[in-house]
C-alpha positions in Angstrom: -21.5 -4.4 12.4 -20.0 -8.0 11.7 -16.6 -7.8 10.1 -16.1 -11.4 10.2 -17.8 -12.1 6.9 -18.6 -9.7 4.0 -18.2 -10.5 0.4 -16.1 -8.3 -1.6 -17.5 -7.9 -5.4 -16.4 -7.3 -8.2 -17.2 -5.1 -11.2 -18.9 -7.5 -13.6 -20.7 -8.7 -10.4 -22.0 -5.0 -10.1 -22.5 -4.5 -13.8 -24.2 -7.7 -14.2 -26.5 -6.1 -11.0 -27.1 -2.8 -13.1 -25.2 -1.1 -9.7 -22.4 1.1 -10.1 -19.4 1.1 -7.4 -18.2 4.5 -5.6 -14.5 3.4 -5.7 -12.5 0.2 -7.5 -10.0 -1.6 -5.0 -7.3 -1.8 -7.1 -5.6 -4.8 -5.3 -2.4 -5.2 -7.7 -0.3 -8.3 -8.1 1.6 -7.9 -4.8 -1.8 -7.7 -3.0 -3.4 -10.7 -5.3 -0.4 -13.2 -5.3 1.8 -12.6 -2.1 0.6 -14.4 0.9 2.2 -11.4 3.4 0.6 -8.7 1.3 -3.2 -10.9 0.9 -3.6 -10.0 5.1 -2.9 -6.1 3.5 -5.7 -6.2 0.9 -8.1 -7.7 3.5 -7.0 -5.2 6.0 -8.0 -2.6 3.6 -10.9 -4.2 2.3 -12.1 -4.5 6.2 -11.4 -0.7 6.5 -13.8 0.9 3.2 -16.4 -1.7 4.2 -16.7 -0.5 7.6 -16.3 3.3 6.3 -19.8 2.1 4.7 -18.2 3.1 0.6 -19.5 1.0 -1.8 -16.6 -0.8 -3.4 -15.2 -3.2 -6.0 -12.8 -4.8 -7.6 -11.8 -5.9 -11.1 -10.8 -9.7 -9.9 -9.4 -11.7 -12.7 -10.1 -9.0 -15.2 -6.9 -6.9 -13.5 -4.0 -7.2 -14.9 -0.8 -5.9 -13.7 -0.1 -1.8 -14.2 3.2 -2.6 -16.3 5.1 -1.0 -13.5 8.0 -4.1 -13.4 8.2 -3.7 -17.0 8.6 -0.2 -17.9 11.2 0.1 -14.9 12.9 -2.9 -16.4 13.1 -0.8 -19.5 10.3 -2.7 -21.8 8.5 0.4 -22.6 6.7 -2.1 -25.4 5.3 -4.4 -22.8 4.4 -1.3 -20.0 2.3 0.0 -23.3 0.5 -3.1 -24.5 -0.4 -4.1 -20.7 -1.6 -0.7 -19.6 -4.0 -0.1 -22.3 -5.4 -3.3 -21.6 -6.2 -1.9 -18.3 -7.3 1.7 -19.7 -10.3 -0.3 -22.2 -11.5 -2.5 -18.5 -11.5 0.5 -16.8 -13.2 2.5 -19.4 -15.8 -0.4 -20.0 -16.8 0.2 -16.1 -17.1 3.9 -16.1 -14.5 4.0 -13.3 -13.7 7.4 -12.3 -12.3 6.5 -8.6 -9.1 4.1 -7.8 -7.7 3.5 -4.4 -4.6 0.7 -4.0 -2.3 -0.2 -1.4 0.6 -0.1 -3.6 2.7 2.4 -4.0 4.3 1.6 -7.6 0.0 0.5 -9.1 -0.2 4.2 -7.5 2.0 5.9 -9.4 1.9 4.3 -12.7 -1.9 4.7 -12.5 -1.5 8.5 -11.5 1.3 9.7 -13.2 2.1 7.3 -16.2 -1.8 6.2 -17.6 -3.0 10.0 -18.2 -0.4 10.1 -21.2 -1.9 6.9 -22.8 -5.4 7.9 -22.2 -6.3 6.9 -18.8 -6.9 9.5 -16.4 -8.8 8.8 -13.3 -8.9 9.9 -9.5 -6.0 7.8 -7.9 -6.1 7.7 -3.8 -3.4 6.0 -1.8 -4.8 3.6 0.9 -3.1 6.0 3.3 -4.7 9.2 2.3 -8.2 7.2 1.9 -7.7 5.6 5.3 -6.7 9.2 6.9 -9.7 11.1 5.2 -11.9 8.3 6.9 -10.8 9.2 10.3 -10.9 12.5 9.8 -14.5 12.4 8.2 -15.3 10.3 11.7 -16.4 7.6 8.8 -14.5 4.8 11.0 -13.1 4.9 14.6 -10.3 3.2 16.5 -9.5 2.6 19.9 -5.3 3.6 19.8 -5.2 2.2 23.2 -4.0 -0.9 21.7 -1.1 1.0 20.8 -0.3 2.9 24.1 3.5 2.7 24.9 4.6 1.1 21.8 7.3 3.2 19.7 6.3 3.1 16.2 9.0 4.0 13.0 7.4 4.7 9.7 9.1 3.8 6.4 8.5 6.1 3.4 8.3 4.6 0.3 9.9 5.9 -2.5 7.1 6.0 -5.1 4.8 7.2 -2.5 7.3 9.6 -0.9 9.6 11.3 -3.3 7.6 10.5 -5.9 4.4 11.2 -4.9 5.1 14.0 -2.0 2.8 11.7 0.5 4.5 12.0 3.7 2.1 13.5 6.7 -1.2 10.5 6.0 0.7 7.8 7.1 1.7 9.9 9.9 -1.0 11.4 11.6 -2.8 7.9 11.1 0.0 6.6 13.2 -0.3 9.3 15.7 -4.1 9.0 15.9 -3.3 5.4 17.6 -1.9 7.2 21.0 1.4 5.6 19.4 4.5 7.3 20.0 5.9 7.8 16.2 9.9 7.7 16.1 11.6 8.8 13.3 14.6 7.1 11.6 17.4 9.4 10.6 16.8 8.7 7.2 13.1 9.7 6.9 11.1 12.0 4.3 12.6 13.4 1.4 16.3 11.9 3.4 14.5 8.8 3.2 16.1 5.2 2.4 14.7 3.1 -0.4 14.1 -0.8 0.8 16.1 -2.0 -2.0 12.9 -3.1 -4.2 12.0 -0.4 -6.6 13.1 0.1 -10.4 12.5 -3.6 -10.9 15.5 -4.5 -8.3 13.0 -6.9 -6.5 12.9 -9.1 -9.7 16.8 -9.4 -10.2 19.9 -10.5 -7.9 21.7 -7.8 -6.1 25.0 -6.3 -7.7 28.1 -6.6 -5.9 28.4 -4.1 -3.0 29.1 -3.9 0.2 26.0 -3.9 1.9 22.5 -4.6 0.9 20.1 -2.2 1.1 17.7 -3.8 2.8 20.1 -4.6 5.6 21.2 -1.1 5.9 17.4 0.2 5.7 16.9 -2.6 8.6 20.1 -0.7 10.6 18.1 2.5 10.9 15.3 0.8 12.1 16.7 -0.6 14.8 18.2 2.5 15.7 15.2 3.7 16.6 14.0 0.8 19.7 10.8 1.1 17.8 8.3 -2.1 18.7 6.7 -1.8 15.0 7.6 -0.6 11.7 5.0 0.5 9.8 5.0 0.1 6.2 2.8 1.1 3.1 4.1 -0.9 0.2 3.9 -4.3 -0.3 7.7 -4.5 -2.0 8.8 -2.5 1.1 7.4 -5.2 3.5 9.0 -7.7 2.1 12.4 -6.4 2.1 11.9 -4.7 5.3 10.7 -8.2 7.2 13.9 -9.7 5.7 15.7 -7.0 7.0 14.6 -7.9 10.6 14.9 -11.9 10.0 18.7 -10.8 9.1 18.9 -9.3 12.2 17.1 -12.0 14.3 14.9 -9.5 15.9 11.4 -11.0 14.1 10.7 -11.6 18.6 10.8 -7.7 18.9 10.2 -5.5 15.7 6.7 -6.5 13.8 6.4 -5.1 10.0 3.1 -4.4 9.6 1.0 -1.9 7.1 -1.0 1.0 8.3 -3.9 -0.6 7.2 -3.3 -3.4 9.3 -2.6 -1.0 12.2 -5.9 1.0 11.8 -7.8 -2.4 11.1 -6.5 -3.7 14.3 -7.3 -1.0 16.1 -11.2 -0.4 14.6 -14.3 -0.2 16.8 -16.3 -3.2 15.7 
């Protein structure tokens, strides 16, 4: 199969074609906007169209979840933004959402049901496990022989969410040897970005978190740290860059593992 072009469509594209998608891509604004995070959502998008699933995605009719603003305590603004979302996804008949970001994750799981939206919300990583599982993609881990790789739970996918053994045994199915950082699981260490702190300056402390989250890393010798948020990669990368250590420790997503590591 040629990965090097495909078109990704969207909704209207698929209504317009009287064709209805299995799954909507919900990319998020991290995944739209963020020039690190775009190589996330085309790592993803690489992964369901080799899988064979027939996917979509809103495009400019997404908007984002309200996730910033509820956290940020604008309950109004959360309100008025996720019910814009509920009527688009409603117009589509979408029943099926996977997204690469933690925080669309939970909002869309845990926080829409209550104002009317309830649909089937899959994590890229539990998605991107089930596919290996189902033998619906492959990868050669031999890419990944004799590297140490750490794993970073992320809050709203972690604690939140109770995902913890997807991104796992995805990592371990690359013939990767997974180290753990002493702050891990339910012990984890948030990045620093959650609750809205990415969109504010840092209080006055000590330490920041990021930093200290960047201390266990290194802890660990690990060649990689794999990530599976979009606000945890960036403070996790600027973790490393405040270590000068960007020459040894990569940040990269599972997806961007597993699409790496694909039999094309």
């Amino acid at each position: 199969m040629n990965m090097s072009e495909f078109r990704v469509r969207t909704m209207a594209n698929m209504a317009a074609n009287g064709e209805e998608a299995e799954i909507l891509f919900w990319v998020g604004c991290a995944g739209s906007f963020d020039e690190r995070a775009q190589k996330i959502t085309k790592a993803v998008a690489k992964i369901l169209h080799a899988a064979g699933l027939k996917f979509a995605i809103l495009g400019t009719e997404e908007a984002c979840t309200g996730d910033p603003a509820k956290r940020a305590g604008n309950e109004f603004l959360f309100q008025m933004m996720a019910m814009q979302n509920i009527a688009t996804l409603d117009a589509y008949g979408i029943k099926k959402i996977v997204t690469a970001c933690p925080h669309c994750f939970n909002t869309l799981k845990n926080e829409y049901p209550a104002l009317g939206g309830t649909y089937e919300i899959l994590h890229h990583t539990t998605l991107i496990n089930q596919l290996l599982n189902d033998a619906k993609i492959s990868i050669q881990g031999g890419g990944f022989k004799g590297q140490r790789i750490t794993y970073h739970d992320s809050c709203y996918l972690g604690r939140s969410n109770n995902i913890y053994e997807a991104p796992r045994e995805i990592i371990e199915k690359l013939d990767a040897a997974l180290v753990e950082m002493k702050r891990s699981k339910a012990n984890g260490l948030c990045c620093g970005a959650g609750g809205a702190q990415m969109f504010k300056e840092a209080e006055e402390g000590k330490k920041e978190v990021n930093i200290e989250r960047a201390d266990d890393m290194l802890e660990t010798q690990a060649n990689v740290v794999a990530a599976a948020c979009p606000f945890c990669m960036t403070m996790l990368r600027d973790g490393v860059k405040h270590h000068n250590k960007e020459a040894e420790i990569e940040v990269k997503d599972v997806a961007e593992l597993v699409a790496s590591a694909m039999d094309l």
